[in-house]
TIVEX-977586 format. One record per residue (C-alpha): chain; x, y, z. Coordinates in steps of 0.1 Angstrom, whole numbers, plus 5000, padded with zeros to 4 digits. Layout:
<sites>
SITE kette    x    y    z
SITE     A    X    Y    Z
...
</sites>
This chain:
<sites>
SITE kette    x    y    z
SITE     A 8740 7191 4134
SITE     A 8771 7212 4127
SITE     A 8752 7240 4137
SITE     A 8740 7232 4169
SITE     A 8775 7223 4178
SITE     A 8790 7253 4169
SITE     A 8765 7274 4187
SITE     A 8772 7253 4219
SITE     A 8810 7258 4217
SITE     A 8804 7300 4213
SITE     A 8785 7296 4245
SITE     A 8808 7279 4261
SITE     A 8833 7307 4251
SITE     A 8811 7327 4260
SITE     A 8810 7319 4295
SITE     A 8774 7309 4299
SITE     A 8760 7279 4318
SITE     A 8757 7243 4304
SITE     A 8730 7238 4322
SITE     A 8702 7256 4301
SITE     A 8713 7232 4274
SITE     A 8697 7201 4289
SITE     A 8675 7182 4270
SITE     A 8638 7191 4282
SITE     A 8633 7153 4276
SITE     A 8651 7139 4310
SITE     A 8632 7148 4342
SITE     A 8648 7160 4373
SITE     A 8643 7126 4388
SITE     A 8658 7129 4421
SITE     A 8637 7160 4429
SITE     A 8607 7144 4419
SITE     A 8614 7118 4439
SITE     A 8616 7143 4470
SITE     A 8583 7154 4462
SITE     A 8564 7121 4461
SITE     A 8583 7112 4497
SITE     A 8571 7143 4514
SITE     A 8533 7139 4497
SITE     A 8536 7103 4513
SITE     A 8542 7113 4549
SITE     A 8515 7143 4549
SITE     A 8495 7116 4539
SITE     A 8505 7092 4565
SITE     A 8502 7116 4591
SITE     A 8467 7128 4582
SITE     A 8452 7093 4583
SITE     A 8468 7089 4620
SITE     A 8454 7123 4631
SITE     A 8420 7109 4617
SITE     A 8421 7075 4628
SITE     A 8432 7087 4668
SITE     A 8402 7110 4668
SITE     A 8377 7089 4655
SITE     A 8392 7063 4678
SITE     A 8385 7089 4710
SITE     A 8350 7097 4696
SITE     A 8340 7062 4698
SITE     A 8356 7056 4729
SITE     A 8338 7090 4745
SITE     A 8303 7073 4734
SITE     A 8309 7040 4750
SITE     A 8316 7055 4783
SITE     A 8288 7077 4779
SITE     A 8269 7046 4773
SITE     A 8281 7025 4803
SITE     A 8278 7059 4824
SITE     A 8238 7063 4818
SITE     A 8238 7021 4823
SITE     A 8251 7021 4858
SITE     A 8239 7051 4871
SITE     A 8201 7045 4861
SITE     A 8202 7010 4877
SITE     A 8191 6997 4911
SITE     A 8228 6999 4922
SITE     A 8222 6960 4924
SITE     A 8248 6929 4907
SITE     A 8227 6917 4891
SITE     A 8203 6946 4883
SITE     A 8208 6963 4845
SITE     A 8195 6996 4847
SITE     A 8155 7007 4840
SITE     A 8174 7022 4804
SITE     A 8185 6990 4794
SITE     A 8169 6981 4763
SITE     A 8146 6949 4757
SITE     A 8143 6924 4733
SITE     A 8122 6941 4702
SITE     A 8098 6914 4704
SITE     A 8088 6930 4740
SITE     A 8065 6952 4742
SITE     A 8070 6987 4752
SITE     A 8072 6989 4791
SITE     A 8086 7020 4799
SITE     A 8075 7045 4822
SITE     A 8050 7070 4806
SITE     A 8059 7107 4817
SITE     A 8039 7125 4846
SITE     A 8006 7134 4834
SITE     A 7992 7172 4846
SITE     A 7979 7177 4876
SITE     A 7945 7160 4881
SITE     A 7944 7139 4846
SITE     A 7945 7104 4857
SITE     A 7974 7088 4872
SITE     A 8007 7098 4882
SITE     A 8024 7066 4875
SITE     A 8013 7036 4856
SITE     A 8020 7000 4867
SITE     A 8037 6980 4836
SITE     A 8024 6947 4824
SITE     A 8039 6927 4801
SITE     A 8018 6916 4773
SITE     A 8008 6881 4765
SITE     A 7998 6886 4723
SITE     A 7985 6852 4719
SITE     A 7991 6814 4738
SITE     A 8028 6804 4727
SITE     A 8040 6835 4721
SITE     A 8078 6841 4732
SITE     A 8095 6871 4741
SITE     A 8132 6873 4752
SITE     A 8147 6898 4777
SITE     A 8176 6899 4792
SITE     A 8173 6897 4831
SITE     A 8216 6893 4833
SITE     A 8241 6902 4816
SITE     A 8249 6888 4782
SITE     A 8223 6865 4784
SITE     A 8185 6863 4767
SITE     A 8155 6846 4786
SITE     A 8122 6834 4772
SITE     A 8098 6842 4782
SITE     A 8066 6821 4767
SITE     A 8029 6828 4770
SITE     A 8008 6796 4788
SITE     A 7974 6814 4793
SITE     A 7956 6849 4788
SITE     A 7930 6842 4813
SITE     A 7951 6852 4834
SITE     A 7980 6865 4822
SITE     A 8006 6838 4830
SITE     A 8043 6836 4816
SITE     A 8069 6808 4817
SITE     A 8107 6818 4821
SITE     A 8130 6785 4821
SITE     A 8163 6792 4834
SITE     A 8153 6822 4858
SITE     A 8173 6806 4884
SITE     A 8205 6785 4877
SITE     A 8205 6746 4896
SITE     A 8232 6765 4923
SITE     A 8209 6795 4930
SITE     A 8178 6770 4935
SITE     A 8200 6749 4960
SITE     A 8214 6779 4979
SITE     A 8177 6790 4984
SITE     A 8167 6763 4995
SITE     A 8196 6759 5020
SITE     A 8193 6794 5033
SITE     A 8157 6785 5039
SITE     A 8165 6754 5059
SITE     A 8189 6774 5080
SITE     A 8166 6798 5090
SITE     A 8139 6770 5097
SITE     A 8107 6760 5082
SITE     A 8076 6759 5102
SITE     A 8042 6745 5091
SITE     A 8019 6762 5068
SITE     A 7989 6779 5083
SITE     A 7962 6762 5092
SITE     A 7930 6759 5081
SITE     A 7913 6784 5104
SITE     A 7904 6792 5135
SITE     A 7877 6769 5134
SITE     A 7911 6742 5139
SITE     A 7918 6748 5177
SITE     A 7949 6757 5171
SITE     A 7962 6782 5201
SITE     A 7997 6780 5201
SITE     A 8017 6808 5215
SITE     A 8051 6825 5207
SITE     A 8074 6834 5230
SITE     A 8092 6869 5229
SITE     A 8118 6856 5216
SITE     A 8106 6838 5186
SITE     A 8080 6866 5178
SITE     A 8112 6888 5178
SITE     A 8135 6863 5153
SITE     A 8104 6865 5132
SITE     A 8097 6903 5132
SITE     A 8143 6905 5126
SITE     A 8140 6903 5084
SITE     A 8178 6908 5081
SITE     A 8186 6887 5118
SITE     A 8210 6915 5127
SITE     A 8193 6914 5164
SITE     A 8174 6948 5158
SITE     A 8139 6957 5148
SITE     A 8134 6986 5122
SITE     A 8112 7003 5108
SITE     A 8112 6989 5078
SITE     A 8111 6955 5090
SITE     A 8079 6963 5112
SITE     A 8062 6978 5085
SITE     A 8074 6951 5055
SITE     A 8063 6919 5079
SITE     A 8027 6937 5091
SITE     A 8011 6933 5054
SITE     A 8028 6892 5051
SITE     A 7999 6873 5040
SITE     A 8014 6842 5064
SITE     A 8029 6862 5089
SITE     A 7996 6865 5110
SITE     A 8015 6866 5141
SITE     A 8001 6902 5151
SITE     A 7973 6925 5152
SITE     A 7969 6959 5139
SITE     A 7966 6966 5174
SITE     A 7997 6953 5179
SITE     A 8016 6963 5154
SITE     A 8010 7001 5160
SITE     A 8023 6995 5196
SITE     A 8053 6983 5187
SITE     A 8053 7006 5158
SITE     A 8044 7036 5183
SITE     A 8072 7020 5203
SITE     A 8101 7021 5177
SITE     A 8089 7054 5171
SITE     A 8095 7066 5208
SITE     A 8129 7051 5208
SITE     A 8153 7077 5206
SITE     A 8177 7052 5188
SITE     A 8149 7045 5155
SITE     A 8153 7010 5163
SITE     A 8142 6978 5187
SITE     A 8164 6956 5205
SITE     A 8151 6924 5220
SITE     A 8158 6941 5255
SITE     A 8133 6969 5241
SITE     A 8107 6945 5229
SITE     A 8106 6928 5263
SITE     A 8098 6960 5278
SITE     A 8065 6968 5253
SITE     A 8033 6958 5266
SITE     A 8029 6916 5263
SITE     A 8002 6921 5244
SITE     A 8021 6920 5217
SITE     A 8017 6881 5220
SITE     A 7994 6867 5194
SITE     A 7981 6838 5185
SITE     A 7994 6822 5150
SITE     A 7958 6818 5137
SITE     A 7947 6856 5137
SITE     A 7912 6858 5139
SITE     A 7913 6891 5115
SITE     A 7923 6865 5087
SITE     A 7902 6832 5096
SITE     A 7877 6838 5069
SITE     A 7903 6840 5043
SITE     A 7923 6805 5060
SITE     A 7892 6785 5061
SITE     A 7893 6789 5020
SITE     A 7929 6771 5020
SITE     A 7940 6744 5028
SITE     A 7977 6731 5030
SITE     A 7999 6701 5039
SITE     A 8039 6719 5037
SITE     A 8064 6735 5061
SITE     A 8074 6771 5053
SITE     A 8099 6800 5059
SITE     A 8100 6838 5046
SITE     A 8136 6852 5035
SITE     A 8140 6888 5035
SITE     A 8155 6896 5000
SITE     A 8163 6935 5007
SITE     A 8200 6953 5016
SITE     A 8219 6929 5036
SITE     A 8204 6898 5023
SITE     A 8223 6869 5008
SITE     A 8238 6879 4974
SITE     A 8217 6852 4957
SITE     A 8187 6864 4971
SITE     A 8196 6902 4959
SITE     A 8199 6890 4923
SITE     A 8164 6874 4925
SITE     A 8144 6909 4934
SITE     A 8170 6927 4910
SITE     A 8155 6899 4882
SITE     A 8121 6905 4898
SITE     A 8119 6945 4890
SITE     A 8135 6938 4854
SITE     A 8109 6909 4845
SITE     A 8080 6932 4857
SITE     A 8097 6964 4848
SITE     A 8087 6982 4876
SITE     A 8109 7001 4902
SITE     A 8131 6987 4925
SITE     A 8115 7001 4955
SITE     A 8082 6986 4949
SITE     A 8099 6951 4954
SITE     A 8118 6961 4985
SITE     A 8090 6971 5005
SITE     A 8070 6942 4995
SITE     A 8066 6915 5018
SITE     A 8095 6888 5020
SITE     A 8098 6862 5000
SITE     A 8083 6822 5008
SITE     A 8098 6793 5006
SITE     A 8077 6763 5005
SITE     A 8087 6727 5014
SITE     A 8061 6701 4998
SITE     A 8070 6664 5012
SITE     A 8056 6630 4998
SITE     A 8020 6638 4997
SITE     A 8023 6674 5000
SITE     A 7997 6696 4982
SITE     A 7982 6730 4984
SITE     A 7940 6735 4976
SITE     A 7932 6764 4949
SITE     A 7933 6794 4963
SITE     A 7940 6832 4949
SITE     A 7972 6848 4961
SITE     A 7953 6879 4964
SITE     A 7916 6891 4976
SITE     A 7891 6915 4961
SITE     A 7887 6951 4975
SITE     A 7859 6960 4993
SITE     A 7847 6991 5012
SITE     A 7845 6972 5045
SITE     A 7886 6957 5040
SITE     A 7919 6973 5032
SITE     A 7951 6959 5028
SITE     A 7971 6946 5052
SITE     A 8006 6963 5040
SITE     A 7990 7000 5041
SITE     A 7965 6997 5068
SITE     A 7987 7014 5092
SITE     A 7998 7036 5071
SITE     A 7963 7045 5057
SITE     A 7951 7047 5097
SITE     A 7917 7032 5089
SITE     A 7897 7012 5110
SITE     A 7883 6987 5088
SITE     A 7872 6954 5103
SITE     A 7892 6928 5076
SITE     A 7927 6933 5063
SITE     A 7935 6916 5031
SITE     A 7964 6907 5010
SITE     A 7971 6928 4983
SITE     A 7993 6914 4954
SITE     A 7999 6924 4923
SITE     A 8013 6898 4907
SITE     A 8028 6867 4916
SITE     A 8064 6850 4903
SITE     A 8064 6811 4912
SITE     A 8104 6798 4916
SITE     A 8112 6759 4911
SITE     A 8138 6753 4933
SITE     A 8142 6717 4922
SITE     A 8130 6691 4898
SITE     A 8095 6667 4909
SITE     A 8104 6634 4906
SITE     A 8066 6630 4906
SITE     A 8037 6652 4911
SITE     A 8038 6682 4922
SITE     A 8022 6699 4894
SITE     A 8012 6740 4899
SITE     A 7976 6741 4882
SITE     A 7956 6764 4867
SITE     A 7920 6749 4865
SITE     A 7899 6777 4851
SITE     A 7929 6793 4829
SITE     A 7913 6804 4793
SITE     A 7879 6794 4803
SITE     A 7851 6819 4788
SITE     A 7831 6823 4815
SITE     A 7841 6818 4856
SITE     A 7809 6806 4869
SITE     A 7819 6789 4904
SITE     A 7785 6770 4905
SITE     A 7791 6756 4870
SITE     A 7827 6747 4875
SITE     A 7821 6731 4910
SITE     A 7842 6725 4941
SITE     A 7876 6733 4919
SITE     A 7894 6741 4955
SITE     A 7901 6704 4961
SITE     A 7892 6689 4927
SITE     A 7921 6713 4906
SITE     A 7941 6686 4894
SITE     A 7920 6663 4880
SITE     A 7898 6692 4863
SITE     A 7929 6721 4857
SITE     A 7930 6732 4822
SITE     A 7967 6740 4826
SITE     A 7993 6720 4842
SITE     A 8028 6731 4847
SITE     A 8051 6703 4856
SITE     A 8081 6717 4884
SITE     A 8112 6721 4863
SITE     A 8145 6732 4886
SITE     A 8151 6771 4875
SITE     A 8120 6776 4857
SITE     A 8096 6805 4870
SITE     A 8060 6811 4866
SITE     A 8046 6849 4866
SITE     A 8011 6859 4864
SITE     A 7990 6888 4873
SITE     A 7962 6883 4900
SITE     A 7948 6913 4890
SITE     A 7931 6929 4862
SITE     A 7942 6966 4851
SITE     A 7918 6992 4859
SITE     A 7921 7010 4827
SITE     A 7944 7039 4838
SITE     A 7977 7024 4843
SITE     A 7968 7011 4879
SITE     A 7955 6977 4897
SITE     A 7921 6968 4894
SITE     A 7899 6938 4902
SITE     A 7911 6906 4911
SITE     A 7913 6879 4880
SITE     A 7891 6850 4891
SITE     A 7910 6831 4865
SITE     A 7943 6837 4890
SITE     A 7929 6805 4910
SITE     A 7956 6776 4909
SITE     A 7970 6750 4935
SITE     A 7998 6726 4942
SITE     A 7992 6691 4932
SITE     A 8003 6661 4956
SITE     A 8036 6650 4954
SITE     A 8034 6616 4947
SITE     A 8074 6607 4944
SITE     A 8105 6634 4961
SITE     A 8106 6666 4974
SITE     A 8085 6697 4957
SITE     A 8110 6730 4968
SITE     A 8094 6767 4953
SITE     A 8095 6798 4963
SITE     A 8071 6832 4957
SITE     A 8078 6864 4955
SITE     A 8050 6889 4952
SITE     A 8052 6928 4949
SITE     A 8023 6942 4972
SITE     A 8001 6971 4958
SITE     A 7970 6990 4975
SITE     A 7942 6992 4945
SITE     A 7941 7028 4964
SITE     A 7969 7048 4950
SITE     A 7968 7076 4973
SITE     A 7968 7046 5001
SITE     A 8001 7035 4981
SITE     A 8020 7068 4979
SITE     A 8012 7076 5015
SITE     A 8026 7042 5024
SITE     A 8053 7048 5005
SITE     A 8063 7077 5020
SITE     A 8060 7067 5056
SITE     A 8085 7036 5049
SITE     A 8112 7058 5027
SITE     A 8103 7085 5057
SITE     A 8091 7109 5026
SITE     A 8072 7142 5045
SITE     A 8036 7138 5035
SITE     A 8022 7168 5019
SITE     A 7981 7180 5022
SITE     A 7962 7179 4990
SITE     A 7999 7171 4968
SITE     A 7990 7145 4937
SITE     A 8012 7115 4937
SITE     A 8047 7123 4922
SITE     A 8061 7100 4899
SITE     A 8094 7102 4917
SITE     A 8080 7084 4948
SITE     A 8075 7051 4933
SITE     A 8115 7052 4926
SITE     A 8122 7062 4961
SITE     A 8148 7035 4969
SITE     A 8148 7027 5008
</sites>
């Protein structure tokens, strides 16, 4: 010890530094300390830098997202794009890609499969909400979606249809007498889809193939057609009309359709409500809902013909009957007969499928049945006269709940992706109405089993030039008008 403290005071004589004397044993604290603060705040720092570009990645993918939503859609409120993603228990609809030239078709038309009686499905036809969508029949194909419409959309259907006026049904057929006659003027109002006091093409050519409204000929209908064409405006005015040949003055029961009138029978009032651009926003959400149920394009459902709206009063009732008609070589459909050019004799209604609105709840009655649905065979001998006796032999009965919709397919699939025969098993018919008022509506998306007739039609309403010996493009089935 008495060492150590001598050799400390010769240092200190000797002029050198206390300093190297420290004991090793105490740390430099405050330095350390400096250290650990400036390890903290790289730290710190890093973690922000991180956390603001992960932030801004995730940000850059949602609006990517919501970019590809919106601009894929119809363009429509309530209308979620074609890219929008189903339920997984759907199956997969989407749009196969264009085959090569000459193999099969160049676009197939979705249908929704049924699995099994009972099954359920849910897609979402708004936004942030799921709808079921549950399996009655196989035989045909026929869906039940509750809640399609909400209780206000029903009632401002039903409203808009009463303000445009309701008429009664068609009759039973020529064979009835009935000869009344329309003025220019109402056969005008009828022919104005969107009441804006001018006749377009699109009009002309969307109310020529309406299974009810047999007001005109084909005769007819390519003069006012030729006319509109002529005008150097594009469109009619009532003025215009007035000046076309008066021919265009038809009787309500055309004869062209009295063999397919003498097969129904009705006892209702009736109105048609055009539900393309410039239609009430209500009625722009149902054909947005329409194309996502069925998953096909947009287009297809705005140049189909409008939609009905049916009033059934206290013994009110429709007979079975299909919404559509079989193809034959002799008959073509009325909504591409003038576009096709042919001459045949018959024109027939072409529809794909069918959705079935419940405006409002049956008090009593009123049922929509199904008498042959799921039978094995369809033998009309067998099953008898089902056209008047459908309720009290219907295998299926679907009581009218307010919002629910029914959607079937009335015809089979050919096979290829296209429509083929017509399901015999499609036959169904309005029960009486024993107790209130029975309001529904249909909307049906029109398709030639011909799909070169389609295309060509296609083109001539989206005024698409038509080129010689071309196959069918996938793109013109999402021509939008």
């Amino acid at each position: 010890m008495m060492e150590c403290q001598e050799s400390y005071n010769s240092a200190c004589d000797e002029g050198l530094d206390e300093s190297i004397f420290v004991s090793p044993r105490r740390p430099p604290r405050p330095q350390e300390r400096l250290i650990l603060h400036k390890s903290s705040v790289c730290s710190r720092a890093y973690f922000v830098v991180v956390m603001v570009f992960f932030h801004l990645y995730i940000i850059n993918i949602i609006a990517l997202l919501l970019y590809v939503h919106y601009n894929t859609g119809t363009g429509d409120p309530d209308s979620p794009g074609p890219s929008s993603p189903l339920a997984h228990s759907v199956a997969d609809l989407d749009l196969p890609p264009d085959p090569e030239p000459g193999q099969g078709h160049a676009f197939r038309l979705s249908r929704l499969e049924g699995i099994r009686v009972g099954h359920v499905q849910r897609v979402s036809l708004v936004p942030d909400r799921k709808h079921e969508i549950r399996t009655l029949s196989l035989k045909p194909l026929l869906f039940e979606v509750p809640g399609f419409l909400t209780v206000e959309e029903g009632a401002v259907v039903t409203q808009l249809a009463q303000l445009k006026g309701l008429t009664q049904s068609p009759p039973v057929g020529a064979s009835d007498g009935l000869d009344q006659q329309l003025s220019q003027e109402e056969l005008f109002s009828l022919l104005d889809l969107n009441q804006d006091g001018l006749l377009e093409r699109e009009e002309i050519l969307s109310l020529s193939h309406s299974f009810d409204g047999t007001w005109l000929s084909a005769h007819n209908l390519r003069e006012i057609h030729m006319g509109l064409e002529t005008n150097p405006a594009g469109v009619l005015s009532l003025q215009d009309f007035r000046r076309l040949s008066s021919s265009v003055l038809q009787n309500v029961a055309s004869e062209q359709n009295s063999e397919t009138w003498s097969q129904q029978r009705y006892k209702s009032t009736h109105t048609h409500l055009h539900l393309g651009h410039g239609a009430h926003r209500t009625l722009q959400n149902i054909r947005a809902r329409v194309a996502r149920l069925s998953r096909l394009p947009s287009s297809l459902v705005d140049i189909s013909e409008p939609m009905e709206v049916v009033r059934y009063e206290h013994g009110g009732y429709s007979h079975a009957h299909h919404d559509s008609n079989p193809t034959h070589p002799e008959s073509s459909c009325t909504h591409t007969h003038l576009a096709a050019n042919t001459s045949t004799p018959r024109h027939v209604a072409c529809r794909y499928f069918t959705l079935l609105l419940y405006l409002n709840s049956v008090d009593g009655g009123g049922e929509t049945s199904f008498p042959v649905a799921d039978n094995r065979t369809y033998e009309e001998e067998a099953l008898g006269d089902l056209s008047q006796q459908y309720c009290s032999k219907g295998n299926l009965k679907v009581k009218p709940a307010s919002g629910t919709a029914l959607f079937w397919y009335n015809h089979l699939s050919d096979g290829q992706g296209w429509m083929g025969e017509l399901d015999e098993f499609s036959l169904h018919g309005d029960c009486v109405v024993t107790r209130g008022i029975k309001w529904v509506a249909s909307v049906w998306v029109n398709i030639d089993p011909d799909q070169q007739r389609q295309a060509r039609y296609q083109r001539l309403v989206s005024r698409q030039p038509e080129y010689e010996d071309q196959e069918v493009a996938h793109s013109d089935f999402h021509q939008d008008l």
